[in-house]
PDB file of N, CA, C and O in Angstrom:
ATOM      1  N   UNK A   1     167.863  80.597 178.106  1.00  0.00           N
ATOM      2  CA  UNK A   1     168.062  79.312 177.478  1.00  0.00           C
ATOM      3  C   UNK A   1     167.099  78.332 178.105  1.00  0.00           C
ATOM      4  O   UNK A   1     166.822  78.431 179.301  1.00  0.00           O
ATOM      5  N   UNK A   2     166.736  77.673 177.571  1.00  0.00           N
ATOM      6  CA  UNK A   2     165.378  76.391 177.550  1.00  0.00           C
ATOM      7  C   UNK A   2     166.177  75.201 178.220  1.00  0.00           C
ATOM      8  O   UNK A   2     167.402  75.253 178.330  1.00  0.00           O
ATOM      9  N   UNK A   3     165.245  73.864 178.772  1.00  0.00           N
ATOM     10  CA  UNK A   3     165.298  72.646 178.636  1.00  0.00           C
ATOM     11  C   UNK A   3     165.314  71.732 177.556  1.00  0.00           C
ATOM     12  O   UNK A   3     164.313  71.395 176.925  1.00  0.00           O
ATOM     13  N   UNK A   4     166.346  71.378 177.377  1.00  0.00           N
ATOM     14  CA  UNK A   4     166.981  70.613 175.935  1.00  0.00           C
ATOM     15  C   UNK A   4     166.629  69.052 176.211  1.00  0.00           C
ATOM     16  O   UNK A   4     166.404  68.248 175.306  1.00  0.00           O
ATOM     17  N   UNK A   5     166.612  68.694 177.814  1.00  0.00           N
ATOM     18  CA  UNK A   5     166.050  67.420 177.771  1.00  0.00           C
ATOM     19  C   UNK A   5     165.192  67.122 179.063  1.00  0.00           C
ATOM     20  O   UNK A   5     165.482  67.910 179.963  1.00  0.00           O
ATOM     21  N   UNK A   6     164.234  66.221 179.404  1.00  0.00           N
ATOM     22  CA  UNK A   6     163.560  66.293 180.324  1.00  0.00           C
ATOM     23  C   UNK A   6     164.661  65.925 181.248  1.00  0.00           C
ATOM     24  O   UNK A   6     164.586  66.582 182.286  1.00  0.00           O
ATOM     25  N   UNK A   7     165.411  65.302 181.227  1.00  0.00           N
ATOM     26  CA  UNK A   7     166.098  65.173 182.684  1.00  0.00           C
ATOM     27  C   UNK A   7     166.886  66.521 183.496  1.00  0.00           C
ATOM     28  O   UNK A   7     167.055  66.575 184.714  1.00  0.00           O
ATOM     29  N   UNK A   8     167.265  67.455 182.614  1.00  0.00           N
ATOM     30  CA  UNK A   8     167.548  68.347 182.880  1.00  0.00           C
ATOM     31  C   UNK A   8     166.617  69.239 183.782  1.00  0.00           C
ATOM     32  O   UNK A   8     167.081  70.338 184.089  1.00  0.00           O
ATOM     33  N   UNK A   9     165.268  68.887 184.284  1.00  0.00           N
ATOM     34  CA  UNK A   9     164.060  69.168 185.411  1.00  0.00           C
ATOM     35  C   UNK A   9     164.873  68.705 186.477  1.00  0.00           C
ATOM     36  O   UNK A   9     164.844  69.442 187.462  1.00  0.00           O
ATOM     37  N   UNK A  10     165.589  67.699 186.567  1.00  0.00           N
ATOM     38  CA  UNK A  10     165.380  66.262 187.781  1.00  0.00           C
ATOM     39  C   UNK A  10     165.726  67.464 189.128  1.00  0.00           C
ATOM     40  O   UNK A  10     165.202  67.166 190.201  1.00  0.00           O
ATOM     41  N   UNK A  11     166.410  68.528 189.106  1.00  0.00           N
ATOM     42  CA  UNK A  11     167.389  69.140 190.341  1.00  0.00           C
ATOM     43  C   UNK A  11     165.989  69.873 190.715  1.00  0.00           C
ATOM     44  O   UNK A  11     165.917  70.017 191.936  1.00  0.00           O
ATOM     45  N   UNK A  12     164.939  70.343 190.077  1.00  0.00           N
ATOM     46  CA  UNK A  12     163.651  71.000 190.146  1.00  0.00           C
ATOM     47  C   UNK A  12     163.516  70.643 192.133  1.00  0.00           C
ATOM     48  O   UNK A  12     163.680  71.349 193.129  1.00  0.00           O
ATOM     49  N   UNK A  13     163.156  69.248 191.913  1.00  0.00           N
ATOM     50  CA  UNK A  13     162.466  68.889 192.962  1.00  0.00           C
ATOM     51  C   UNK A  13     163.548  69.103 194.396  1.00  0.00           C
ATOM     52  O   UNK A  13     163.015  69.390 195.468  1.00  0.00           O
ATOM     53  N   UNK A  14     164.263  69.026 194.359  1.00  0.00           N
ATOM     54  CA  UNK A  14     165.720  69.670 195.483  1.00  0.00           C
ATOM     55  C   UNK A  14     165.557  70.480 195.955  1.00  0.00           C
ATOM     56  O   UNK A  14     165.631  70.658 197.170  1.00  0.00           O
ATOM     57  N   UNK A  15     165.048  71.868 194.430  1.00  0.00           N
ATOM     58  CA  UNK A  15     165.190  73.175 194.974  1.00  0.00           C
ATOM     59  C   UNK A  15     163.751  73.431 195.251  1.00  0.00           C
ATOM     60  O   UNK A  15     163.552  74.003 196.322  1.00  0.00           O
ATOM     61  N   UNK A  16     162.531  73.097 194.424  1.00  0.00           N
ATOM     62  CA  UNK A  16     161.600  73.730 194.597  1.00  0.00           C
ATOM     63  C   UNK A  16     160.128  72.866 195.975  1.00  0.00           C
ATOM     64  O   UNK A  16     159.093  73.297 196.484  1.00  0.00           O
ATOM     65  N   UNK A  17     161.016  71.330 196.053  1.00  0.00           N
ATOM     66  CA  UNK A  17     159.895  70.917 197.055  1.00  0.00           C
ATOM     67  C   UNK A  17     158.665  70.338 196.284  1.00  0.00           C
ATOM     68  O   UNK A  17     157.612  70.019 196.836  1.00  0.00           O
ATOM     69  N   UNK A  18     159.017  70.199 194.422  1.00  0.00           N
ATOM     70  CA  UNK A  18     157.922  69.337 194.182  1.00  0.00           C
ATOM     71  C   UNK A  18     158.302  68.669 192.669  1.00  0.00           C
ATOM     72  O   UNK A  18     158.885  69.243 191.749  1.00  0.00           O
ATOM     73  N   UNK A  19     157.945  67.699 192.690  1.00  0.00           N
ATOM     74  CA  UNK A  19     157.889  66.701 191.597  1.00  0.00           C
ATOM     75  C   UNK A  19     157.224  66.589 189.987  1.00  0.00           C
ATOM     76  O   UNK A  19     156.124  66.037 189.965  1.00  0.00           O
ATOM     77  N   UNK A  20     157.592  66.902 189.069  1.00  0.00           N
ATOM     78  CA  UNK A  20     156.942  66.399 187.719  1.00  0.00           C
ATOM     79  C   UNK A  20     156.627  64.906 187.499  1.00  0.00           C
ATOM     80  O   UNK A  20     157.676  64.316 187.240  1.00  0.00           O
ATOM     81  N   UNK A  21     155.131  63.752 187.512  1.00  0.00           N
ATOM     82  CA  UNK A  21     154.654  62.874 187.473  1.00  0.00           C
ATOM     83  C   UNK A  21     155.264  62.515 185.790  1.00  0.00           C
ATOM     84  O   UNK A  21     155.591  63.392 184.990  1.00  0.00           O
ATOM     85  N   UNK A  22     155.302  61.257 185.565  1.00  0.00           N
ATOM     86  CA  UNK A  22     156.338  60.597 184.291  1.00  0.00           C
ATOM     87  C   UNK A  22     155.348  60.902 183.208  1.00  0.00           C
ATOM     88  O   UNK A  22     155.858  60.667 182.113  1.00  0.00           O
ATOM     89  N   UNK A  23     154.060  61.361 183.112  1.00  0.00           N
ATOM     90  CA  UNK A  23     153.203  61.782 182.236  1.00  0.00           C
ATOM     91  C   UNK A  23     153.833  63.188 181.544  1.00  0.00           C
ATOM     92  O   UNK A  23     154.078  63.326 180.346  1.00  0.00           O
ATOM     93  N   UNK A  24     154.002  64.049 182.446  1.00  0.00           N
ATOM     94  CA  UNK A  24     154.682  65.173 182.253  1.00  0.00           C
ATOM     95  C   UNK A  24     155.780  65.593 182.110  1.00  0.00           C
ATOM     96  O   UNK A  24     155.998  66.711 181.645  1.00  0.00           O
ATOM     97  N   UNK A  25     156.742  64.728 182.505  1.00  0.00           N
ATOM     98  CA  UNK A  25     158.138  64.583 181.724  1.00  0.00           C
ATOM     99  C   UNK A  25     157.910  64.117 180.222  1.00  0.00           C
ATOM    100  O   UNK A  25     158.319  64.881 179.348  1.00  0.00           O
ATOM    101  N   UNK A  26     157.284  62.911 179.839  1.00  0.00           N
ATOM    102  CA  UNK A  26     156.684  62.544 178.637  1.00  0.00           C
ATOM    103  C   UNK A  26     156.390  63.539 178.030  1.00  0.00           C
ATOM    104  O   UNK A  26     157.062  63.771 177.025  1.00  0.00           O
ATOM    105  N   UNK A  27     155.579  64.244 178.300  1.00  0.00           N
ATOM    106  CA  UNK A  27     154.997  65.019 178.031  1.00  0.00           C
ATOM    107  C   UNK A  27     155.846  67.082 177.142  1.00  0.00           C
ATOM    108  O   UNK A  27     155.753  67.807 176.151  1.00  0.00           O
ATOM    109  N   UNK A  28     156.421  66.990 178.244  1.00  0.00           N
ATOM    110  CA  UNK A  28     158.384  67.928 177.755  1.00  0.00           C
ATOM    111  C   UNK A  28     158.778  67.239 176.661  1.00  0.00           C
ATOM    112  O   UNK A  28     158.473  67.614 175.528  1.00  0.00           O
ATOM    113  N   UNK A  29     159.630  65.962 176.943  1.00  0.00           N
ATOM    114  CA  UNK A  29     160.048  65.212 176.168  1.00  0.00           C
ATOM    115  C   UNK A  29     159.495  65.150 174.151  1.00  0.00           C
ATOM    116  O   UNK A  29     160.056  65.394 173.082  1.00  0.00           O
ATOM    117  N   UNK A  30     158.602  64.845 174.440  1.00  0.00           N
ATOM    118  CA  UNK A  30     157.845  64.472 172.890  1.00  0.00           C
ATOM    119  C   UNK A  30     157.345  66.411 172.617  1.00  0.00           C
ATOM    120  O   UNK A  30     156.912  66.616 171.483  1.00  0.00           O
ATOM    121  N   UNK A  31     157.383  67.267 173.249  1.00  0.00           N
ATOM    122  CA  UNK A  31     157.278  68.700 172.635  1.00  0.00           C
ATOM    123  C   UNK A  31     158.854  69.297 172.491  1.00  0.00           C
ATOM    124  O   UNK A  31     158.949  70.387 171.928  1.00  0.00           O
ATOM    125  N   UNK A  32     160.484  68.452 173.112  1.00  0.00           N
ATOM    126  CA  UNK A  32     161.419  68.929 172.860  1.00  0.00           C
ATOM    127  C   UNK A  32     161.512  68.650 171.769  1.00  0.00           C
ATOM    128  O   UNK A  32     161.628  69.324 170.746  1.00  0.00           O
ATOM    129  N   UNK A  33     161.439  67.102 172.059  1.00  0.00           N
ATOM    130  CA  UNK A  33     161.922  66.469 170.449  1.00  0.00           C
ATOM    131  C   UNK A  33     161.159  66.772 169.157  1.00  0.00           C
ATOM    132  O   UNK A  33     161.704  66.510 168.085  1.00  0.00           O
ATOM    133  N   UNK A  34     159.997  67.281 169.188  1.00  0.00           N
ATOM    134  CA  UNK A  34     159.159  67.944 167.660  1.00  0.00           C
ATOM    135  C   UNK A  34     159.453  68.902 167.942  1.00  0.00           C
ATOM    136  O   UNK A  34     160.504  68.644 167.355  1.00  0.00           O
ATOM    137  N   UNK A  35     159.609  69.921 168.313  1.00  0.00           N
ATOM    138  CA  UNK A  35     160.143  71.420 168.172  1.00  0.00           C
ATOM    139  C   UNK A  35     162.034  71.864 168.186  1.00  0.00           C
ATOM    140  O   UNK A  35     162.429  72.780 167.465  1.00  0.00           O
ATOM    141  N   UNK A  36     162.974  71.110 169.052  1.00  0.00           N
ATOM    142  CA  UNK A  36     164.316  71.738 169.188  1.00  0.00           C
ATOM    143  C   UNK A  36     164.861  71.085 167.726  1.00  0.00           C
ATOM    144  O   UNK A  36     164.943  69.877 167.502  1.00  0.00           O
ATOM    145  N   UNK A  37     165.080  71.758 167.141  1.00  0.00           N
ATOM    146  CA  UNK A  37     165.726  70.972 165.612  1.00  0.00           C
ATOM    147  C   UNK A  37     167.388  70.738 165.842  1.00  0.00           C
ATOM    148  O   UNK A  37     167.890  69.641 165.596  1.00  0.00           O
ATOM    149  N   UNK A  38     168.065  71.699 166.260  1.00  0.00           N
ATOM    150  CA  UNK A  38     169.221  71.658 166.171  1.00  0.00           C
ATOM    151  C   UNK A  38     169.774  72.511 168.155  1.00  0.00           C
ATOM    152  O   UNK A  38     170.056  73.655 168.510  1.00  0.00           O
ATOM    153  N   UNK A  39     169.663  71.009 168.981  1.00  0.00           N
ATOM    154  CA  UNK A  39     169.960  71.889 170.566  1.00  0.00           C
ATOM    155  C   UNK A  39     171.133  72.328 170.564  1.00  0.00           C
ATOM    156  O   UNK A  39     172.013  71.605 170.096  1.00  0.00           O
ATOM    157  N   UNK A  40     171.464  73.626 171.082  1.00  0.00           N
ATOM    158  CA  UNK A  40     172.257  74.373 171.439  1.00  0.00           C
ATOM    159  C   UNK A  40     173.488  73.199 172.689  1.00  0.00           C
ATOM    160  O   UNK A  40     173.112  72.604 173.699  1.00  0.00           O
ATOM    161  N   UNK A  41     174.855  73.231 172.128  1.00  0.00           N
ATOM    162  CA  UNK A  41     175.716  72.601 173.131  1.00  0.00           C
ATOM    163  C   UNK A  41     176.550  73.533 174.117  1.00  0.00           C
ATOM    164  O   UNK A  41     176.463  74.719 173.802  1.00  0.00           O
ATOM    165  N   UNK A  42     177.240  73.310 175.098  1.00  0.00           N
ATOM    166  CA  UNK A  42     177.626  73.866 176.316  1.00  0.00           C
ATOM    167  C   UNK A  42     178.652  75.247 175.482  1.00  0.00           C
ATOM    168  O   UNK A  42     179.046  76.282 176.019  1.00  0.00           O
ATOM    169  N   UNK A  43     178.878  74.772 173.971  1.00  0.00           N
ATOM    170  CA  UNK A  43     180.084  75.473 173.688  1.00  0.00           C
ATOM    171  C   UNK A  43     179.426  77.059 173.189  1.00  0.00           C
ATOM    172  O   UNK A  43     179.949  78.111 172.819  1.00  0.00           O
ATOM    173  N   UNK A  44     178.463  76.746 173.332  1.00  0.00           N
ATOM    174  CA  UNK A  44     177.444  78.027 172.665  1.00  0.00           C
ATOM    175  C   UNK A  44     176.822  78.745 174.033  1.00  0.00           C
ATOM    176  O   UNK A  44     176.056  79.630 173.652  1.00  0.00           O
ATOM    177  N   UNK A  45     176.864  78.694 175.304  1.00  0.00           N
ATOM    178  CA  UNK A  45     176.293  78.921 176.485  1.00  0.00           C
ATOM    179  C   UNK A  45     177.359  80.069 176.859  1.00  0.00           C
ATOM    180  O   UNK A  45     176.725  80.882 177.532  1.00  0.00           O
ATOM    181  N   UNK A  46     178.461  80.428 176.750  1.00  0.00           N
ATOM    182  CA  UNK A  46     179.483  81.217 177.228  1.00  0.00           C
ATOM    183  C   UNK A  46     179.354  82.254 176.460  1.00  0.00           C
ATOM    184  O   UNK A  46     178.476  82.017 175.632  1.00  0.00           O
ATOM    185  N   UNK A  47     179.885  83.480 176.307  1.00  0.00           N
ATOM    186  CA  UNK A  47     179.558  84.594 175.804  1.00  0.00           C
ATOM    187  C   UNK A  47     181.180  84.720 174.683  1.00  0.00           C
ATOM    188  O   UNK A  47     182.284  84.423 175.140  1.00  0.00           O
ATOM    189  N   UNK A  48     181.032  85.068 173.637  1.00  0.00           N
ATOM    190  CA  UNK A  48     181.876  85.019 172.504  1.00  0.00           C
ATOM    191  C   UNK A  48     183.432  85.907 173.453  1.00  0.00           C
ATOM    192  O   UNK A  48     183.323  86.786 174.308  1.00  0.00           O
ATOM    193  N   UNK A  49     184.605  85.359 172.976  1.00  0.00           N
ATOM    194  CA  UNK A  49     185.912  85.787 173.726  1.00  0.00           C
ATOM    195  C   UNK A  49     185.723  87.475 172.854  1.00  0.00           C
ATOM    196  O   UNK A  49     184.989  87.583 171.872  1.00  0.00           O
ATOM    197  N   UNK A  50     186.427  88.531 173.364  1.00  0.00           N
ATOM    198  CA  UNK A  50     186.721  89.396 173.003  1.00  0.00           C
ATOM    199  C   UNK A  50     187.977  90.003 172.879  1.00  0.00           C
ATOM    200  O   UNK A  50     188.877  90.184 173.699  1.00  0.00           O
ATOM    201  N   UNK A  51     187.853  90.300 171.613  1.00  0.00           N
ATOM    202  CA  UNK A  51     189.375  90.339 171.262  1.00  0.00           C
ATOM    203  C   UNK A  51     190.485  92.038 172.118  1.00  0.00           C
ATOM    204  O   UNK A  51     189.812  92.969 172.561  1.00  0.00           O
ATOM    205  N   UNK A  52     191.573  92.093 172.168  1.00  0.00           N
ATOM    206  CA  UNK A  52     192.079  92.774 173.378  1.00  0.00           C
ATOM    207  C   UNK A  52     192.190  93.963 172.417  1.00  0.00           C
ATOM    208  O   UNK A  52     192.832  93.774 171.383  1.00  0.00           O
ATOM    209  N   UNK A  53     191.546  95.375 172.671  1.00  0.00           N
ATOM    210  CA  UNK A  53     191.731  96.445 172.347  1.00  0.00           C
ATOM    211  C   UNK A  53     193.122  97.159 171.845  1.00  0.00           C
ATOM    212  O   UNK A  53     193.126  98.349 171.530  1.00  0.00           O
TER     213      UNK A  53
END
């Protein structure tokens, strides 16, 4: 599963020790928003219940 919004980077720099400059968040940003037509919500991230044998 993808980045649905640029802020969703922000924890990047915590774990990895380096920063995306506001050009390049911009930059995510304006290629999410012309390409994700319809983003996937939290309720779609879990794996479908299965029904009991």
């Amino acid at each position: 599963m993808g980045c649905t919004d640029s802020g969703q980077l922000d924890p990047v720099a915590d774990v990895m020790g380096w920063k995306l400059d506001a050009s390049a968040l911009a930059e995510i940003e304006r290629i999410v928003l012309e390409n994700v037509r319809s983003p996937v919500g939290p309720e779609f991230m879990a794996p479908p219940a299965r029904l009991a044998a």
